[in-house]
Phi, psi and omega in degrees: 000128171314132201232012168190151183203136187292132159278106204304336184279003167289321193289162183252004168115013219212123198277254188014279153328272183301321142359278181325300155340283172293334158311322211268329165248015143286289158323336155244012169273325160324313191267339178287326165292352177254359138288303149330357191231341200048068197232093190296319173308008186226302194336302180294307203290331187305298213289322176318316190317310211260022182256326217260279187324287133342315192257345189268312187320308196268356168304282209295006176278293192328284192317312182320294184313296169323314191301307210265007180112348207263097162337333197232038176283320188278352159283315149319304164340322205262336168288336181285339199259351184266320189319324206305296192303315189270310170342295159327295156347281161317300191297329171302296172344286165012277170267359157286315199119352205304187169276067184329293174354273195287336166287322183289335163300302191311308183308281195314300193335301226271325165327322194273314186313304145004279205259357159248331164274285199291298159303355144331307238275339204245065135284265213307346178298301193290350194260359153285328167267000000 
């Protein structure tokens, strides 16, 4: 079962950028099923995949933001750099053992929360330029 599903109200007007979205909660419904199967062996390659991903995802939202222009870019950095952080987090968990479950709710949470507040916020920008 899926632990997130792209919304059309997710998008920001930007085809590049929603793409990206959606690879990024494919990746994290991938690792939240393989934690639900308990399938430990796909776990470490998932979170590299979406940590790698991640980090390519949010060069290019900056730079967009940066191109057009977008006011609220060094606020955006720091919600991208706590994303950064709990993926770390996650990556710890890992070899801890901890309750993957509930750090991955939390993750996927704070993605969709993401992508409906803080990218919301450079949406009506990019759709001026």
């Amino acid at each position: 079962m899926a632990l997130m599903q792209w919304d059309e109200a997710m998008s920001v007007g930007v085809e590049e950028l929603d793409a990206q979205h959606k690879t990024l909660i494919d990746l994290i419904n991938q690792t939240f099923e393989a934690i639900e199967r308990q399938d430990e062996g796909q776990l470490p390659r998932l979170v590299e995949k979406m940590a790698a991903y991640g980090q390519t995802h949010f060069a290019t939202e900056e730079r967009y933001m940066r191109d057009i222009g977008f006011p609220g870019l060094e606020e955006h950095r720091f919600h991208h750099a706590k994303f950064k952080s709990t993926v770390d987090d996650f990556r710890r968990s890992l070899e801890s053992r901890a309750d993957l479950s509930q750090i991955f709710i939390f993750l996927s949470r704070w993605l969709a929360a993401h992508i409906m507040d803080e990218d919301m916020r450079y949406a009506p920008h990019a759709r001026e330029h």
